[in-house]
C-alpha positions as a printed Julia matrix, in Angstrom:
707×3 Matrix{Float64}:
 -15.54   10.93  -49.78
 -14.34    7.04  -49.8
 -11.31    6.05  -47.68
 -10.29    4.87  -50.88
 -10.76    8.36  -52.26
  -9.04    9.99  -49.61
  -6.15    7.84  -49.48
  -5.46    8.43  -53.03
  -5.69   12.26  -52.67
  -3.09   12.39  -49.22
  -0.71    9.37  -50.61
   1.66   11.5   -51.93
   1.3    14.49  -50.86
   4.82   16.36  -50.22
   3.12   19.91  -48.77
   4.24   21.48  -45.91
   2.37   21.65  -42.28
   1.28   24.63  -42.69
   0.03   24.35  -46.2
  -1.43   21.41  -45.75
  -2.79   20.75  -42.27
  -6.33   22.44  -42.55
  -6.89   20.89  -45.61
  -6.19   17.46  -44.5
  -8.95   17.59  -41.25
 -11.34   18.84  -43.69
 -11.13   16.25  -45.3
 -11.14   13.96  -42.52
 -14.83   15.74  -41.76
 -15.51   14.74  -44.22
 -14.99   11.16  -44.77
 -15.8    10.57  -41.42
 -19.6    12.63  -42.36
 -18.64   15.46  -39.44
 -19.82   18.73  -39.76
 -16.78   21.09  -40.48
 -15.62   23.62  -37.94
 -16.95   26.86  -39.37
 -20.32   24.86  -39.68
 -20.85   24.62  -35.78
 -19.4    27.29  -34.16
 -18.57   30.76  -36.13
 -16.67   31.91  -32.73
 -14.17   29.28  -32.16
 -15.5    28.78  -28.99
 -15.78   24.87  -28.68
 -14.56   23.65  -32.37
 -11.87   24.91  -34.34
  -8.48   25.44  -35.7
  -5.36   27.31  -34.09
  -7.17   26.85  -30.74
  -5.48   29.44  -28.44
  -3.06   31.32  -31.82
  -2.83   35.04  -30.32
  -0.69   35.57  -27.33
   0.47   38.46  -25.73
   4.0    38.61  -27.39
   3.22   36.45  -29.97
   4.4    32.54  -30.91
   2.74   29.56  -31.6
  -0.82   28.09  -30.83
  -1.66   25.26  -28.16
  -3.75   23.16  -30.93
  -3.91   22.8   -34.56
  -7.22   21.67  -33.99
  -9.51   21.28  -30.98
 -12.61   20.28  -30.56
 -14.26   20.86  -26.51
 -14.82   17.89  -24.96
 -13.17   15.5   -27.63
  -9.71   16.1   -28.56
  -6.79   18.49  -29.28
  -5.49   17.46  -32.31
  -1.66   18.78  -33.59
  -0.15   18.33  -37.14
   3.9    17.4   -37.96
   4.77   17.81  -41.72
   5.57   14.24  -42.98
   7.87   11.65  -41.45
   8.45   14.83  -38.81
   8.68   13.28  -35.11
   5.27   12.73  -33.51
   6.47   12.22  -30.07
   7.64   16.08  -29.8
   3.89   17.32  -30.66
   2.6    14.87  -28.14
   4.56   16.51  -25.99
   3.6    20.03  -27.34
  -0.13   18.9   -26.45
   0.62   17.56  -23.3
   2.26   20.57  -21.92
  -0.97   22.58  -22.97
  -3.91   19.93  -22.22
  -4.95   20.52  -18.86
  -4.83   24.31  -18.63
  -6.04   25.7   -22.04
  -7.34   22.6   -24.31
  -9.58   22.32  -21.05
  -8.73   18.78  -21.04
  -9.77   16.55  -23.36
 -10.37   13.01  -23.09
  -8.41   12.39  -26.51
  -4.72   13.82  -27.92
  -4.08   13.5   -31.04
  -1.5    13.75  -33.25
  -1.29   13.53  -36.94
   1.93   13.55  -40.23
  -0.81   12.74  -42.77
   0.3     9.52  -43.23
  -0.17    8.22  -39.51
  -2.88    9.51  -37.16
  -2.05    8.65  -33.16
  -4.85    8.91  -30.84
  -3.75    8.99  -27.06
  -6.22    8.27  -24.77
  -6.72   10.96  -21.78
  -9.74   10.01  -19.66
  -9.38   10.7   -16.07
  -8.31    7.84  -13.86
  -7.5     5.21  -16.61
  -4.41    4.52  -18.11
  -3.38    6.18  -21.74
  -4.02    3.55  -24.73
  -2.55    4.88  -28.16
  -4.19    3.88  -31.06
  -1.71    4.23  -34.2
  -3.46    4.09  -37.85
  -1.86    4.45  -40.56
  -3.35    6.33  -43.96
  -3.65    2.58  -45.59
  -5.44    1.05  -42.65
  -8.31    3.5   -42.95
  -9.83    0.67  -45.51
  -9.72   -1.46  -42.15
 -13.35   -1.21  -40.8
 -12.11   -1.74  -37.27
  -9.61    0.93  -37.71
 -11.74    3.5   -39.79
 -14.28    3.26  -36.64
 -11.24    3.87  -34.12
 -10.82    7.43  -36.13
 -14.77    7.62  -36.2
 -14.87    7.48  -32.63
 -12.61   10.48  -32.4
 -15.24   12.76  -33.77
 -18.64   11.19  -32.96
 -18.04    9.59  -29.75
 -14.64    9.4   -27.47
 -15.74    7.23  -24.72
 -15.74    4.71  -27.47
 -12.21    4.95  -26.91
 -11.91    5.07  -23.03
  -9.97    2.07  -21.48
 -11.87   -0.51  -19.6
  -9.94   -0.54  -16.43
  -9.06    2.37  -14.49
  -5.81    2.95  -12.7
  -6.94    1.98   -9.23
  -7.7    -1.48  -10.56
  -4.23   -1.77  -12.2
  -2.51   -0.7    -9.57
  -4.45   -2.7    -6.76
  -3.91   -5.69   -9.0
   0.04   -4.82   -9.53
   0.43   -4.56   -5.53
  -1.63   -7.71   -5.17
   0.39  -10.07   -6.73
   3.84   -8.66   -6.03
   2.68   -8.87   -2.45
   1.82  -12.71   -3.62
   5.73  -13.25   -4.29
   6.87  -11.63   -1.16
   5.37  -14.4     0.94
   6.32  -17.11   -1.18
  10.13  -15.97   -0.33
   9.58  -15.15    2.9
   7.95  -18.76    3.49
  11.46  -20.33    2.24
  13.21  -18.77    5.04
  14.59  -15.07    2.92
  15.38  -12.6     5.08
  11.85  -10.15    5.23
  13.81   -6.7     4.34
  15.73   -8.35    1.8
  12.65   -9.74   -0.18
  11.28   -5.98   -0.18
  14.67   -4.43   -1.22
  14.57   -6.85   -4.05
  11.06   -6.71   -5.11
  11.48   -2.71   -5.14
  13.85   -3.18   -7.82
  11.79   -5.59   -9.5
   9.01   -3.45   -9.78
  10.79   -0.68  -10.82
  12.29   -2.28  -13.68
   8.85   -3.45  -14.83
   7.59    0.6   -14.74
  11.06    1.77  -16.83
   9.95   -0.73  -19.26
   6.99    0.23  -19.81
   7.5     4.05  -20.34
  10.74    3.09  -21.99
  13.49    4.3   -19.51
  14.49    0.29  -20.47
  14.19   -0.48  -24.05
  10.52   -1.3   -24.68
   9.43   -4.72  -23.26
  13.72   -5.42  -22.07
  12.4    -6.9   -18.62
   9.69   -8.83  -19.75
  11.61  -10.96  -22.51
  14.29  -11.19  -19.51
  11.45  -13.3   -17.02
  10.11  -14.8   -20.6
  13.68  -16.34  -21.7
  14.4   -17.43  -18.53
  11.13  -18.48  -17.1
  12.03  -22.11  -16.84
  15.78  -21.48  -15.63
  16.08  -19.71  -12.12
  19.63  -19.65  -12.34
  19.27  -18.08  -15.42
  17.1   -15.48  -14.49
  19.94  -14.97  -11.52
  22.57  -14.75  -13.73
  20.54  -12.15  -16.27
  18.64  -10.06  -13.24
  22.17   -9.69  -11.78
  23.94   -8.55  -15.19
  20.86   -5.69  -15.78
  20.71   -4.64  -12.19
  24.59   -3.86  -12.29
  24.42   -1.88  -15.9
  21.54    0.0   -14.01
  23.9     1.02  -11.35
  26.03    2.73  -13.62
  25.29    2.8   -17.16
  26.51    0.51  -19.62
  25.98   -2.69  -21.7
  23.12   -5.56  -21.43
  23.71   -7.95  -24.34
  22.89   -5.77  -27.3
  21.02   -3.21  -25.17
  22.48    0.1   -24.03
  21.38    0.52  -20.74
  21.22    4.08  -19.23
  22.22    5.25  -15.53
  19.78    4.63  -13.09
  22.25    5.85  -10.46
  23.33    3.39   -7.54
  20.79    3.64   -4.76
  18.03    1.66   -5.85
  20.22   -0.83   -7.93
  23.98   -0.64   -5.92
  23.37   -4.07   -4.92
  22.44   -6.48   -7.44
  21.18   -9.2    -4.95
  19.24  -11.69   -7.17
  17.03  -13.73   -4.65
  16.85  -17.68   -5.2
  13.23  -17.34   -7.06
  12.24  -20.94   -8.44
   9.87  -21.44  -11.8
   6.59  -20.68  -10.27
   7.87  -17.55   -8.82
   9.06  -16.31  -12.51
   5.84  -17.34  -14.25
   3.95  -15.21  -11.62
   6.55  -12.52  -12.4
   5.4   -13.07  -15.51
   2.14  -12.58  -15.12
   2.82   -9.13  -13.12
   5.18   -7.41  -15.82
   1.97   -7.78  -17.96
   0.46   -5.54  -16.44
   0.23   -1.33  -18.16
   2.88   -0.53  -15.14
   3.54    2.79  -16.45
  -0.54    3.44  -15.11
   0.3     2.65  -11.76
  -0.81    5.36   -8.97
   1.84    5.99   -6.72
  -0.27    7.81   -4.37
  -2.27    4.18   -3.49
   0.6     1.72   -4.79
   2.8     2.61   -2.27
   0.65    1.73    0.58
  -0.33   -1.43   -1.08
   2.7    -2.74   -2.23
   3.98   -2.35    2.06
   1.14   -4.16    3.12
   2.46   -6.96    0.67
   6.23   -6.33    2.05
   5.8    -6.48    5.6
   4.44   -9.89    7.26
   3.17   -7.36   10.31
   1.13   -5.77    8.06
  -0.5    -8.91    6.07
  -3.83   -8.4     7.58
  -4.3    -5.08    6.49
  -4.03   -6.25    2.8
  -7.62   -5.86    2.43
  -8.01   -2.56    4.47
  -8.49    0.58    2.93
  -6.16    3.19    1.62
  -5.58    6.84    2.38
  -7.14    8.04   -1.0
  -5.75   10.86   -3.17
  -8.83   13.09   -1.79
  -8.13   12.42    1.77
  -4.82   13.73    1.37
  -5.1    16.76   -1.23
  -7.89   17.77    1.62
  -4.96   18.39    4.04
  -2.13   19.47    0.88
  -4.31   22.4    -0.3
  -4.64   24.6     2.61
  -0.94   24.05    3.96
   1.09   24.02    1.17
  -1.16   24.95   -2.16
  -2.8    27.66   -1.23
  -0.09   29.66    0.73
   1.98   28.98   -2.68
  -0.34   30.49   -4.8
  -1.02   33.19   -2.5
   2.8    34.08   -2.74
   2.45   33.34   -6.54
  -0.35   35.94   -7.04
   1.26   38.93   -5.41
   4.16   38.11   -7.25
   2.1    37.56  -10.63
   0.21   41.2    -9.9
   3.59   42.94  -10.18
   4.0    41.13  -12.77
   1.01   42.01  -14.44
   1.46   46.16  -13.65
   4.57   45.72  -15.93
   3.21   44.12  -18.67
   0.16   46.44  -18.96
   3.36   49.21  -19.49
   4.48   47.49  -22.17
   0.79   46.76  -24.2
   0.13   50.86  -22.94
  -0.61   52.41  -26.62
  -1.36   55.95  -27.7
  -4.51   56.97  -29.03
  -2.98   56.84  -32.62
  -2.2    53.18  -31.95
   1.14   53.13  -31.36
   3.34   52.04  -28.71
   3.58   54.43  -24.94
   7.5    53.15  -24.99
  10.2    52.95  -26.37
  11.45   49.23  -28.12
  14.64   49.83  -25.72
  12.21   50.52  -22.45
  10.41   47.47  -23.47
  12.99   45.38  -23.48
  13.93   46.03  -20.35
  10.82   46.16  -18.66
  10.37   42.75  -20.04
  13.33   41.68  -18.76
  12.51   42.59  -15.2
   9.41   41.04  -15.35
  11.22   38.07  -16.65
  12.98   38.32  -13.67
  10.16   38.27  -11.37
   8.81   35.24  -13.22
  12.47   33.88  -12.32
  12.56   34.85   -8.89
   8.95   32.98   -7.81
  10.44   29.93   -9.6
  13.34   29.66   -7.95
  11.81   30.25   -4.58
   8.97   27.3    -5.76
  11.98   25.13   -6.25
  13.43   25.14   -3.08
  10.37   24.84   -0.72
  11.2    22.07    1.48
   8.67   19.69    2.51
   8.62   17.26    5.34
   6.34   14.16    6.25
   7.9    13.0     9.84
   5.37    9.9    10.01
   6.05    9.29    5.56
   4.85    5.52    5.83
   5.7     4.99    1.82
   5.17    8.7     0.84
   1.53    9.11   -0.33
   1.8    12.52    1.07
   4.99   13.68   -0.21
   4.15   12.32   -3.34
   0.91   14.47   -4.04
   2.56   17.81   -2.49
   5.16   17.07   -5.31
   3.08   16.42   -7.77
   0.78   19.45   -6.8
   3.97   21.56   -6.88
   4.68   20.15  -10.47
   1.18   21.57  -11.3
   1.93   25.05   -9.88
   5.26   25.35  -11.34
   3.92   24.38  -14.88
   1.15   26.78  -15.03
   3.59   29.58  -14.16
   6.0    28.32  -16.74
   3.12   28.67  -19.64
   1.53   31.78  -18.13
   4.9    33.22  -18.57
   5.54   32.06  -21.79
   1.93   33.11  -22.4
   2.78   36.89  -21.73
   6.14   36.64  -24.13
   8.62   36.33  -21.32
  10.7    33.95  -22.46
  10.91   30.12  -21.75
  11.14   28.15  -18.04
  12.4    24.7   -17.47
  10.49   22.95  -14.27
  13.37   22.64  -11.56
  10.66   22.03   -9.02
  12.2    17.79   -8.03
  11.77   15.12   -5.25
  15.2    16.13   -3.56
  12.69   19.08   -1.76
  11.28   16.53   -0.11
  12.2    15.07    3.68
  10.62   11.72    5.15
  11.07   10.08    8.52
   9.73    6.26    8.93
  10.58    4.08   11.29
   9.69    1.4     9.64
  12.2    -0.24    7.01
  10.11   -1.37    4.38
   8.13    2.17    3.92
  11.52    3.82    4.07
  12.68    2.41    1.32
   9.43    2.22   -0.65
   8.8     5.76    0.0
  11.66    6.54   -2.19
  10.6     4.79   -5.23
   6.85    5.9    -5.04
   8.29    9.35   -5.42
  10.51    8.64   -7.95
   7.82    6.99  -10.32
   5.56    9.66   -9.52
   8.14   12.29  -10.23
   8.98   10.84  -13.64
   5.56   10.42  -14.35
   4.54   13.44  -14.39
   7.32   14.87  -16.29
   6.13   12.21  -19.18
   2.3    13.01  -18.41
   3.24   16.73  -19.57
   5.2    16.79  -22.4
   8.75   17.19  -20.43
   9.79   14.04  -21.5
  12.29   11.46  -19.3
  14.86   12.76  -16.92
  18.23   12.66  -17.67
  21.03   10.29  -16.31
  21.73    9.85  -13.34
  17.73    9.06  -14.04
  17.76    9.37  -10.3
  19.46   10.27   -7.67
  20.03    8.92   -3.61
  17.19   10.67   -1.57
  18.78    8.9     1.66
  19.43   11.64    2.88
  16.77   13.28    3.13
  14.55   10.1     3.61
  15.35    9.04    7.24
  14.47    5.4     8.91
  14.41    6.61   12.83
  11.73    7.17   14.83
  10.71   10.71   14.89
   9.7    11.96   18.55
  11.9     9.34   20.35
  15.75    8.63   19.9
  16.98    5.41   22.23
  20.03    4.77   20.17
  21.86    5.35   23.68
  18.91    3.11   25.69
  20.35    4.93   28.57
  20.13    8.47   27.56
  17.27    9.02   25.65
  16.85   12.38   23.63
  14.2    14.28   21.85
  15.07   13.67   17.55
  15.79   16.59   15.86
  13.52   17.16   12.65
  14.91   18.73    9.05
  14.44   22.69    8.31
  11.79   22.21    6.27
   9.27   25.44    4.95
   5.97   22.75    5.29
   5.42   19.57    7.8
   2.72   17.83    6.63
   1.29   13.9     7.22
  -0.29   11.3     8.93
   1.12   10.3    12.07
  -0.03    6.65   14.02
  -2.74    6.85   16.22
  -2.89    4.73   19.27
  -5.2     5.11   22.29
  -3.32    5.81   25.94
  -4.94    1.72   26.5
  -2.75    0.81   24.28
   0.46    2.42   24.46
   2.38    0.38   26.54
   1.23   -3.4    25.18
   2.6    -1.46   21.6
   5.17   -0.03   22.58
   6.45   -1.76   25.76
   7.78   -0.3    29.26
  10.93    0.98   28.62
   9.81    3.04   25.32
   7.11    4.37   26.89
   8.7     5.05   30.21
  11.63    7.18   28.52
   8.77    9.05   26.22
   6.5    10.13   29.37
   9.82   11.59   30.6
  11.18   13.47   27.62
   7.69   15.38   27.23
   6.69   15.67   30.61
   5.4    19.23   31.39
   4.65   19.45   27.38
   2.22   16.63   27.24
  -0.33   14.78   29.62
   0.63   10.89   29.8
  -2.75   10.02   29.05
  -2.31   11.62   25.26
  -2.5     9.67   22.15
   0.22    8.48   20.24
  -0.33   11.37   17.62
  -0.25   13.94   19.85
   3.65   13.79   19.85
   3.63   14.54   16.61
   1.58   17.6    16.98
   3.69   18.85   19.94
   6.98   18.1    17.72
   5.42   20.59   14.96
   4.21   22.7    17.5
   7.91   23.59   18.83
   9.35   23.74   14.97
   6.55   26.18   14.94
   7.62   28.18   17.31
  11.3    27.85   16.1
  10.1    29.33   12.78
   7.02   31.18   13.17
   7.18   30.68    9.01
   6.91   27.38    8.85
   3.18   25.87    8.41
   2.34   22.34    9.44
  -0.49   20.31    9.16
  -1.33   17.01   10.25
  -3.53   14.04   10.65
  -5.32   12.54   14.4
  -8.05   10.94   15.95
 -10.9    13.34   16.28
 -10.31   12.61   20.12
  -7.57   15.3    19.8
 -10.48   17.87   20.04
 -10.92   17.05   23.75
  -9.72   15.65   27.11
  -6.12   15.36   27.84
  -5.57   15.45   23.92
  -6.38   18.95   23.43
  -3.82   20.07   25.8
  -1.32   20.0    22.34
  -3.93   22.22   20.63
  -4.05   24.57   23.31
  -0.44   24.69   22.87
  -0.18   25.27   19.62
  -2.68   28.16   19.75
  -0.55   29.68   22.62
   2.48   29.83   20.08
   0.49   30.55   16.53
  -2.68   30.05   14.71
  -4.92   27.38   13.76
  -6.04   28.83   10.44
  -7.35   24.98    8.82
  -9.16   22.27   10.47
 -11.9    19.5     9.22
 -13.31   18.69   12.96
 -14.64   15.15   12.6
 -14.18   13.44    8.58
 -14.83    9.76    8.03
 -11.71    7.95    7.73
 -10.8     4.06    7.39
  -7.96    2.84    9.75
  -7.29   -0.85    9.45
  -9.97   -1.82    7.57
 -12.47   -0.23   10.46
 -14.4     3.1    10.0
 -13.22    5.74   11.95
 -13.28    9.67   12.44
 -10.38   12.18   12.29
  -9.47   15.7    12.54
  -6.97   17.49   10.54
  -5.58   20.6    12.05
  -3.38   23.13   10.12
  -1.38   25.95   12.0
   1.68   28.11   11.44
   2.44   30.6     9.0
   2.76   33.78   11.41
  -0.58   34.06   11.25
  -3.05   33.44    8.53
  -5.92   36.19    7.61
  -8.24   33.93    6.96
  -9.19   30.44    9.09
 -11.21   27.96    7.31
 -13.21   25.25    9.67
 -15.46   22.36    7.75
 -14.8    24.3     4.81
 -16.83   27.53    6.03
 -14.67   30.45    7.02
 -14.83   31.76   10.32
 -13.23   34.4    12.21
 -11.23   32.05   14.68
 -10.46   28.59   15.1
 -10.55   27.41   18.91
  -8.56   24.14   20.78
 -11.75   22.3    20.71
 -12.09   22.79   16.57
 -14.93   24.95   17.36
 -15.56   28.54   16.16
 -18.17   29.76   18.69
 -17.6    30.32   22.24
 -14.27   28.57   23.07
 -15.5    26.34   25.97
 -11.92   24.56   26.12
 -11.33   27.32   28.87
 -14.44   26.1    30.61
 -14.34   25.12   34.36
 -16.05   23.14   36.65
 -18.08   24.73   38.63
 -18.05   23.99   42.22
 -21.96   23.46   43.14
 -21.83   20.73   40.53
 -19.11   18.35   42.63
 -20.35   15.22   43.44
 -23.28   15.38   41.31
 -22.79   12.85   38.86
 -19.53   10.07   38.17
 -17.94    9.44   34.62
 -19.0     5.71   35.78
 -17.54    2.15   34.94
 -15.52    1.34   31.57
 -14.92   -1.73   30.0
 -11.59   -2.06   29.2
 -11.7    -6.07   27.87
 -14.3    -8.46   26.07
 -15.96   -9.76   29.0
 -19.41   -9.9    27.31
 -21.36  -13.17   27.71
 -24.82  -14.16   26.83
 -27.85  -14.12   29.03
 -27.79  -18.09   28.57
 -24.4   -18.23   29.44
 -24.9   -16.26   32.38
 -27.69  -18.58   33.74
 -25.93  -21.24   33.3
 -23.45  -19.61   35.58
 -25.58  -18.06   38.12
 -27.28  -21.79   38.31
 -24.51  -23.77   38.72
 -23.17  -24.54   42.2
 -20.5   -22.23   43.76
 -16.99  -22.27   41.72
 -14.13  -24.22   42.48
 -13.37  -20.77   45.15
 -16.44  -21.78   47.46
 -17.87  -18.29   45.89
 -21.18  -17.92   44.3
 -20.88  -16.67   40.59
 -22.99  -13.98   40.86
 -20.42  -11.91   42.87
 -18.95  -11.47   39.16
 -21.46  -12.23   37.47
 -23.73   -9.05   36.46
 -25.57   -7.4    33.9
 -24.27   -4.84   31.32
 -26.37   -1.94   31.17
 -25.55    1.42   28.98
 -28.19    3.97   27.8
 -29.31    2.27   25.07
 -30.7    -0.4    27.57
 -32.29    2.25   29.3
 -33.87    4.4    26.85
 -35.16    0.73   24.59
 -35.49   -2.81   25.04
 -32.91   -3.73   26.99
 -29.84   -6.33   25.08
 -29.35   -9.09   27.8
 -26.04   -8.34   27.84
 -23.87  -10.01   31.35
 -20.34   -9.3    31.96
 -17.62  -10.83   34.26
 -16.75   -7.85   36.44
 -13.83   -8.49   38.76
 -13.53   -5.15   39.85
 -16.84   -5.4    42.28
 -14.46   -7.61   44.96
 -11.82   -4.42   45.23
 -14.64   -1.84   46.02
């Protein structure tokens, strides 16, 4: 068959779906020379049509077509609307089309192919039956059958959204270098950017922002006047020009502060609303896009971020897991019902009554109902947020969850769910203002993202809601709003703490954080923690006493492996005197600042967990130390040992100099002091020096003329 040919035959046709669907894809097979289904696979196993047809209960497939490892493929009857069976394929991709890298959907006169590799952004092809004569579009179709990576995008989402962060960071210092007030500029730019996302998933009408910086890119007080006018009708609702503009709700866009931007600054706006926004990955943008914000944080633009690994790592065993668990006994009561109601006699024919089914189904439905609602309002709190990587993945995690219950349910014939699970479950507490209010959005996009990733389609209006409340912009172990009577900061009743708190060595506390912080924080915890602890370590203790509040709650969170030991592991001890430590990774690879690094993660809580999982092995018990063998944290010196061996000197600054540097030094005449140099002036050995050729390194030791 021609595309000529087959054009002529599908023109204008008037059939139904159903009559005409299977005929249609045959044909496609073949003018595209593809073998038809029932020519590869007799069992339906990896190619064929009404992929996933019988239920339990009955209803409607997941696929008109699939094909394992290439597409799903769903048919509308002409002119029909193709954006509800995108949806239709969306909700079902993941769990029982196992995936595929294409989605595509089909009214015989249009086919629209959806991209769906991993980690790139969706591209939609849309061909229409005419444009098959098109070589370039005939092979676009071609490559659905005989070879999808064809198809894949070139750039993956990382790229766009490093790229997106970059240069929106690039406008933030160009205002800040004119004088604009630093949390102003990132106030503004959040709205910016998340005008550019709405556009491009078309919250705003398609392309509404762009053609705003476009008309206006040579007029700044244009682009005032015009970024003003939308910002208000996104407040509330209402009119822009011939554009009606829906209600974004007040918190992100109740003030409509247009900052004095001059033509460069538009063009490079420009430039940035280019970009596929609606790919962006929250759980890396937001981290980015603060470096860009904050000028403290400038010199970390080119230092790694906390990837979506790192943090699922710490997500699963907390939250995930102990959902699921809950999930699972629930679902096996679930399941003892519904084997009542598929019971049959030996003649075939049903064990109950239609009237005992029905309400047998209804109490399962019920039970379906009951999880749900619980799922919804889990509470989740990150007390160190930063711009809510964290709490964006539990969400989106929790989105997962909730939607696989929702389709197993409707699955098993009990009825339809709507997902209720939202980002007003989650709590944040940042002290620092630009992640505060950053941490807000990330959510947000990531929220509505997902709801457009799988098939539920765009939130309603408000489109969103204030989240101040429940995102907090304090500091979280130390409250000095009365400088003279410092208390301990209560934390949200939450059902999961989770996060990443600062770490910062006991060297450094006080040139961070300054005498009087640190003098009121050694008092508040005294008797709870050693002064010597790291910054972290309040964190820890914080959870640790919410813990034992509500022996319930499970936390889990972030520190320098140096928690496993010394005066650190005095909050571990702790926390294993109150509950159990049922999760830990002892020593992971980590980047802080750019520099490689090693942390621990620690999980506890949960009145006790039956199994404890260390380095992912399980074990039997997990210890202070993060060890699972003899727990030598309760070790003691023993006395015969004292005054064996010293801990020795420690640097504690750069004093390193050169071994021709030091000669010069030691051959010079006395200093200005009358002293010889070489009462300072020694060399730097460590074991290395010992045990190979030694590194000629000197130091200037100052400490030898107090012993």
């Amino acid at each position: 068959m021609t595309a000529s040919e087959f054009i002529r035959k599908w023109k204008d046709v008037t059939l139904s779906e159903r009559s005409a669907c299977q005929q249609h894809f045959l044909d496609l097979c073949e003018l595209f020379e593809h073998p038809k289904p029932v020519e590869v696979d007799k069992t339906g196993e990896s190619f064929t049509f009404e992929k996933g047809t019988e239920k339990h209960g009955g209803g409607k497939g997941w696929a008109d077509v699939w094909k394992k490892g290439f597409f799903g493929w769903e048919y509308k009857r002409k002119h029909a609307d193709l954006l509800k069976a995108y949806d239709q394929l969306l909700k079902y991709h993941k769990e029982a089309l196992e995936n595929p890298p294409l989605l595509v959907v089909c009214d015989m006169n249009i086919i629209e192919i959806h991209t769906n590799f991993t980690g790139t952004p969706s591209k939609v092809y849309r061909i229409t039956l005419e444009e098959l004569t098109d070589s370039d579009k005939f092979d676009v179709v071609r490559s659905v059958f005989h070879d999808p990576e064809k198809l894949k995008p070139g750039v993956t989402r990382e790229v766009v959204t490093q790229e997106a962060a970059k240069r929106i960071g690039e406008i933030a210092q160009r205002l800040r270098k004119r004088g604009e007030d630093p949390h102003e500029v990132a106030l503004f730019l959040d709205r910016i950017v998340f005008c550019m996302f709405a556009e491009d998933i078309d919250l705003l009408q398609s392309g509404l922002f762009t053609k705003l910086l476009g008309k206006a890119k040579d007029a700044p007080d244009r682009f005032r006047k015009m970024a003003e006018q939308l910002f208000g009708a996104m407040a509330t609702g209402g009119d822009f020009g011939m554009d009606e503009i829906r209600h974004f709700n007040g918190y992100l866009f109740i003030d409509p502060t247009v900052l004095g931007l001059d033509n460069n600054d538009i063009h490079l706006l420009l430039d940035a609303a280019k970009l596929d926004w609606s790919a962006v990955d929250p759980s890396i943008f937001g981290t980015l896009f603060e470096r860009g914000l904050d000028p403290d944080k400038r010199s970390q633009l080119g230092a790694h971020y906390t990837s979506r690994e790192d943090i699922e790592t710490l997500v699963e065993p907390v939250v995930m897991d102990h959902l699921r668990r809950k999930w699972r006994e629930k679902q096996g009561k679930i399941q003892i019902i519904l084997d009542k109601i598929n019971a049959k006699k030996k003649d075939g024919s049903r064990k109950l009554t239609p009237a005992t089914i029905k309400k047998n189904r209804q109490k399962a439905n019920g039970l379906v109902h009951d999880y749900l609602t619980h799922l919804s309002s889990v509470k989740v709190l990150d007390p160190a947020c930063g711009s809510g990587n964290f709490l964006y993945v539990t969400l989106q995690k929790m989105k997962d969850l909730e939607k696989e219950i929702c389709l197993w349910a409707e699955d098993n014939g009990l009825g339809s769910f709507i997902p209720l699970v939202h980002p007003r479950q989650l709590h944040g507490i940042e002290i620092n203002p630009y992640a505060h209010d950053l941490a807000q959005m990330t959510v947000w996009i990531g929220y509505i993202q997902w709801m457009r990733a799988n098939g539920y389609g765009l939130p309603n209006d408000p489109v969103l809601e204030s989240l101040h409340g429940n995102f907090q912009n304090r500091d979280a172990i130390l409250d000095l709003t009365d400088p003279e009577n410092p208390k301990e900061p209560g934390w949200p009743d939450v059902d999961y703490i989770i996060g990443n708190p600062p770490f910062l060595g006991r060297s450094k506390l006080r040139l961070e954080l300054g005498d009087h912080y640190l003098d009121h924080l050694f008092v508040l915890y005294r008797g709870r923690l050693p002064e010597s602890s790291d910054l972290c370590c309040y964190w820890y203790e914080k959870a640790r006493a919410e813990v034992a509040r509500v022996p319930r709650l499970r936390a889990g969170l972030l520190a320098t492996q140096g928690i496993r030991g010394g005066a650190n592991r005095r909050v571990l001890e702790r926390i294993d005197e109150v509950s159990q430590i049922f999760f830990a990774e002892s020593d992971r690879p980590w980047i802080l600042d750019g520099a490689n690094v090693h942390v621990s993660m620690v999980g506890f809580g949960g009145s006790g967990s039956k199994v404890a999982v260390l380095d992912s092995q399980t074990v039997s018990r997990i210890n202070p130390n993060l060890t699972s063998c003899a727990d030598i944290s309760k070790a003691r010196p023993l006395t015969e040992n004292k005054g064996i061996c010293t801990r020795g000197s420690q640097k504690r600054g750069a004093f390193d100099v050169t071994f021709a540097e030091a000669w010069t030094w030691l051959s010079d005449s006395p200093n200005p002091g009358g002293l010889p140099n070489s009462d300072v002036v020694v060399p730097f050995w460590n074991g290395i020096d010992l045990t190979r050729r030694t590194r000629d390194i000197w130091v200037v030791d100052f400490s030898i003329l107090g012993t």
